[in-house]
N, C-alpha and C positions, 0 to 999 in steps of 0.2 A: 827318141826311143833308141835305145841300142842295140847294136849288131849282135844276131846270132845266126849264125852260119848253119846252114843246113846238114851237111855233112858233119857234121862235129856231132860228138855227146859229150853230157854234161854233170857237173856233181852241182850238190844243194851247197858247197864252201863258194861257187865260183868260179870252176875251172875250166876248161873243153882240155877233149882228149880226143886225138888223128883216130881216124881208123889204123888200124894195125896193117902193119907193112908185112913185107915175106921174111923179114926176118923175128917177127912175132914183135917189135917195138912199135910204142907208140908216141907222140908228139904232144907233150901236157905247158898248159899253160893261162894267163887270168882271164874271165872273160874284158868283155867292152863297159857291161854294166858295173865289177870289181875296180878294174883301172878306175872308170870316172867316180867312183863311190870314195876311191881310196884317196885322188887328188894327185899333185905333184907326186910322183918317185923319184923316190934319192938316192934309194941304197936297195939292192935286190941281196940275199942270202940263201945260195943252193947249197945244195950235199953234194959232194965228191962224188966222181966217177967211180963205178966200181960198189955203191956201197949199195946195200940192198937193203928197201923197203918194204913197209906192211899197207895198205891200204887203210884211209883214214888217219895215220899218224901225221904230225908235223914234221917236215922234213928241210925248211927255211923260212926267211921271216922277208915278206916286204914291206920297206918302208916309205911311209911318205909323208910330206910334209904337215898332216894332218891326224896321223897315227902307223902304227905298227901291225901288221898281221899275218899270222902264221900260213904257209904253205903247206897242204896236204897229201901226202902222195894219194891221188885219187885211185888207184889199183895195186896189186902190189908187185914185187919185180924188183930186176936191178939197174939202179943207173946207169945208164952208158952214155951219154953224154951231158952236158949242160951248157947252157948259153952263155960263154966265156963274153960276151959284146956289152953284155948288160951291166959287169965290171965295169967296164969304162963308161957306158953310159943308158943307164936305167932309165931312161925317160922314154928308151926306145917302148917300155911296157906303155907307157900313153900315146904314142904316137902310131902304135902296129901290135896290138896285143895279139891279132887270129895271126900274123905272121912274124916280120923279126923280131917281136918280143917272144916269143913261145920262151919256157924256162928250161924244160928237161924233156929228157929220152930216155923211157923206160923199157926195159925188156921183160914181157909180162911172165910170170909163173902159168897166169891161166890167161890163155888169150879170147874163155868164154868169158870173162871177167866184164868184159864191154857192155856185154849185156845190159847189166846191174845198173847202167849206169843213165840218166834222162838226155831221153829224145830234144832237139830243138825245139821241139811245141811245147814238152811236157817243162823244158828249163824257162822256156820264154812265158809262162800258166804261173809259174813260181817269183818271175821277176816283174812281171807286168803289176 
């Protein structure tokens, strides 16, 4: 069975999203069940710092040894960071997807936006 972390919410692509810090950002990234679905990672593709997102769009692509799949920004907001490590080695998503694999850091437009988004039970009801 795979890891779903309490604290976290969740989208229907995959993802978990931190709670929002005090500076209204939050910490997005694949789940446990995504990693092991997707297989080896090879190659991770984020968007630049600074650019700004719509919620639901694609925003990178992970690959892995068994296919290709798009990144969504789960909320909408502007990048301000991304996981420069996974350049060098993308496997950390298989090996720590709830922590050193995380992908981005988002600065949300609407920090009610979390809402919208599934509870650990309601994402683990979808995956089970």
């Amino acid at each position: 069975m795979s890891t779903i972390p309490e604290e976290l919410s969740y989208t229907a692509e995959h993802e978990w999203v931190s709670a929002v810090n005090e500076d209204g950002v939050v910490r997005v990234g694949i789940t446990d069940f995504a990693q092991d679905a997707l297989g080896d990672v090879v190659y991770v593709q984020l968007p630049e710092v600074g650019v700004t997102v719509n919620a639901a769009e694609a925003v990178g692509e992970v690959e892995s040894t068994k296919s290709v799949s798009d990144i969504f920004a789960p909320l909408s907001g502007e990048i301000v960071a991304r996981n420069e490590a996974l350049d060098a080695d993308p496997g950390i998503l298989n090996s720590d997807p709830y922590g050193e694999g995380w992908l981005l850091q988002i600065r949300l437009d609407d920090l009610q936006s979390v809402d919208s988004l599934l509870s650990a039970s309601e994402y683990e009801q979808q995956v089970g």
